[in-house]
N, C-alpha and C positions, 0 to 999 in steps of 0.2 A: 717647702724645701726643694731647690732643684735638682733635677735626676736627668744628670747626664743620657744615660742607658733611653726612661722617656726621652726622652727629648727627640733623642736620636732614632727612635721608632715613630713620633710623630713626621720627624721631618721625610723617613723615607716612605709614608703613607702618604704625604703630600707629593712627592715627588712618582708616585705611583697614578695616582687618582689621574692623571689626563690617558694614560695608557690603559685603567680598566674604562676610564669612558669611551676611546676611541676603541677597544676589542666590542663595547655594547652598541656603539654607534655601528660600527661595521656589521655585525649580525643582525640589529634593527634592517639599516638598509640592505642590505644582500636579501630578506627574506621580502622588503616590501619590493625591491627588484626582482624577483622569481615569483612572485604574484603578480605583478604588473605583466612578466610573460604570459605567464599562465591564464590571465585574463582575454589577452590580445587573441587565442586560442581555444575559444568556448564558440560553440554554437555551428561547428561544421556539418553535424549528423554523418555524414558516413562520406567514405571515399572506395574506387576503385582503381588502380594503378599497375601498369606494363613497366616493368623493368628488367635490365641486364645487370650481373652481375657479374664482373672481371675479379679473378684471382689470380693474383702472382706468387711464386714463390722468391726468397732470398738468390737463386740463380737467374730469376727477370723471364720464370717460362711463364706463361700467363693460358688458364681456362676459362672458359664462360660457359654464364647459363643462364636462362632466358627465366624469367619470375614475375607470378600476378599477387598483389596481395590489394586485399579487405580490410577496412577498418570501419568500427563501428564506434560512436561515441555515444558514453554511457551517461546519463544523470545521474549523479552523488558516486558514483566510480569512476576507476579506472577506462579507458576504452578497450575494446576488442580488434584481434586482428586476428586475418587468417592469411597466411602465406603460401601459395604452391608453383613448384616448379613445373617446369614444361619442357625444357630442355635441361640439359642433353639428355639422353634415354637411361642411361644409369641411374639419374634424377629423377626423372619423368613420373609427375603422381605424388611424390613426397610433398609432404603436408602439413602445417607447422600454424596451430593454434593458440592465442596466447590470450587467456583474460587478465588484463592491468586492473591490480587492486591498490587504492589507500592508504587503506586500515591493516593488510594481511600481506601473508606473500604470495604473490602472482601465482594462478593458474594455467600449467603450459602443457601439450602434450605435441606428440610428434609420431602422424604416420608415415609408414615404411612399405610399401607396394608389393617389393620384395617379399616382406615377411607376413603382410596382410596383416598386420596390426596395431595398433595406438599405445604408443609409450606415454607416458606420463613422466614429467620431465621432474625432478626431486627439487624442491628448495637449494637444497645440498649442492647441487649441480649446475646452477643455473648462468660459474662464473665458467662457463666450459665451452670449445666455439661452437657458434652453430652452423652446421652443416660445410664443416673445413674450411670456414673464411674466418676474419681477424674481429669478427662480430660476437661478442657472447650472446649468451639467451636472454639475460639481463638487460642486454641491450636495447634488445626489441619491445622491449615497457614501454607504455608511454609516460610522459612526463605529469608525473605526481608529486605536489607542494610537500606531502606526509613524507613521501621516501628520503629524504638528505635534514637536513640543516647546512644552515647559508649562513655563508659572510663575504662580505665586498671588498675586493681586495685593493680598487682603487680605477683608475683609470687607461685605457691602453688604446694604437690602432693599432687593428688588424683589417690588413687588406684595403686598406687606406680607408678605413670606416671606425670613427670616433666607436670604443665600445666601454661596456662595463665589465670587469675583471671578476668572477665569482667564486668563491668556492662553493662549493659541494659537497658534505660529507654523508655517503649511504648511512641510511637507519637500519638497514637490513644486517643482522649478524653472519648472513651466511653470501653475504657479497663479496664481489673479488678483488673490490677497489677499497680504498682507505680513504681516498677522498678524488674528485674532479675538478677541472679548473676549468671554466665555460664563460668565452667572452662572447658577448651581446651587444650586438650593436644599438645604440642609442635612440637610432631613428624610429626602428619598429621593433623591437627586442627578439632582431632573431640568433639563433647561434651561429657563429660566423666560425670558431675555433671551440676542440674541445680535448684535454688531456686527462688520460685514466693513470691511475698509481697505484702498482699492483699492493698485496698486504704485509710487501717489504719496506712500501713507500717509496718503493723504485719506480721513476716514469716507464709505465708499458706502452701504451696507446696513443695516437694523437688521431680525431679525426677531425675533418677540414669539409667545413660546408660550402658548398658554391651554387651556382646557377640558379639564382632563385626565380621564382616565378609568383606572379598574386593572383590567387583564385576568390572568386564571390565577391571582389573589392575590395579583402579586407585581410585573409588567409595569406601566408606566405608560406611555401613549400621549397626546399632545397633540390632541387632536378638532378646535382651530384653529389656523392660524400665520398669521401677518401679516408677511410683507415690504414693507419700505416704502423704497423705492430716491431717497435725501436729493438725490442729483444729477442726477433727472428727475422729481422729483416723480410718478412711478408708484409703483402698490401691487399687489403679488398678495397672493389669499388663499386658503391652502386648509382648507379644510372637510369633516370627517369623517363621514358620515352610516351605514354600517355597517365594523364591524369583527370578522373570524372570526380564530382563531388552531385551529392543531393541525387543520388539514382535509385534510393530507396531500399535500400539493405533493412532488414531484421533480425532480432537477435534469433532467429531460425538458419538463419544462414553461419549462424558461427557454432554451430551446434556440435558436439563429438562426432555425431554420423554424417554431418558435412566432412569432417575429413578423407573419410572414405569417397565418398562421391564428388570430391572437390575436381576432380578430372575434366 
């Protein structure tokens, strides 16, 4: 007997069916896009890097401060970093530890010269800036396939370079973003452009990769980033001025009591 009512649920599941294949096809490819980065990106062992870091405010005053940071990469983890200022003397000494996890949430702590001792920075806190630029602490992660779910959002240029269009949604429930939008260029999968959406799903962030550079033959490193923060009109910027790789770091060097003695 015919049923109008079926019927008409058959025809709008057909007429569905190409929309949930193209939501699966997108999320397939977005994730085998963010492993293909991710791949391009194994086997550095560690780095050490001089940089400046420019802070503006919304009135266009602008400070800086002169920054060394460590990075160590980890087998079946996250990598490590250790960041310390040197300039200017208010700064001078501050100290900023972070082990990139997986499977968990990041371990970060942050010493204070001033006060002689080592904070430990909360899950809870991590969407909060660091050290009064447009950077959060979350930020400073390295890039982990576990942290987000992906989907591809299609095709774009940016900066006259063919890229791939991604989202990004944090796994972490105590993140500050709801989802990233991060185009890749085609050629070597680096990020070329990257927009944060606070957990209004208002655009907060946008940062902008440039000056790249290829180390080992193989590694590609961005020498500038520009966060530009659309809901205070602030901008940080950081600026690469030397870069070593393979100089023989150990996870001794990223240790709590290196903070102290990072000077």
């Amino acid at each position: 007997m015919w049923n109008p009512i079926v019927w008409l649920s058959v025809i709008g599941m057909l007429f569905a069916m190409p929309v949930i294949a193209q939501q699966v096809t997108g999320i397939d490819q977005g994730l085998a896009i963010a492993k293909e980065r991710k791949a391009r990106d194994i086997g550095w062992g560690d780095s050490i890097s001089e940089l400046s870091m420019l802070l503006k405010n919304a009135q266009g005053e602008t400070s800086d401060r002169k920054l060394r940071i460590k990075s160590l990469e980890v087998d079946g983890d996250g990598d490590k970093g250790l960041t310390v200022f040197d300039e200017p003397r208010d700064v001078k000494g501050t100290a900023f530890l972070n082990y990139s996890h997986t499977h968990k949430a990041d371990d970060q702590w942050l010493y204070m010269p001033a006060l002689k001792r080592v904070k430990r920075i909360s899950s809870r806190n991590k969407s909060g800036p660091f050290m009064g630029s447009e950077f959060a602490y979350e930020d400073l992660s390295s890039f982990e396939l576990e942290k987000y779910t992906f989907n591809y959002l299609g095709d774009e240029t940016v900066a006259g370079e063919s890229s791939y269009l991604i989202e990004q949604i944090p796994t972490d429930q105590y993140s500050g973003y709801t989802r990233q939008l991060v185009w890749l260029d085609k050629a070597h999968y680096r990020p070329l452009k990257m927009e944060f959406y606070d957990r209004r799903k208002a655009l907060l962030k946008t940062l902008i990769f440039s000056q790249y550079q290829q180390y080992l033959g193989k590694y590609w490193r961005a020498h500038k980033m520009t966060m530009v923060n659309h809901q205070t009109g602030k901008e940080t910027v950081l600026s690469t001025h030397q870069l070593m790789f393979k100089t023989g770091l150990t996870d001794r060097d990223f240790s709590q009591q290196s903070l102290k003695r990072s000077r």
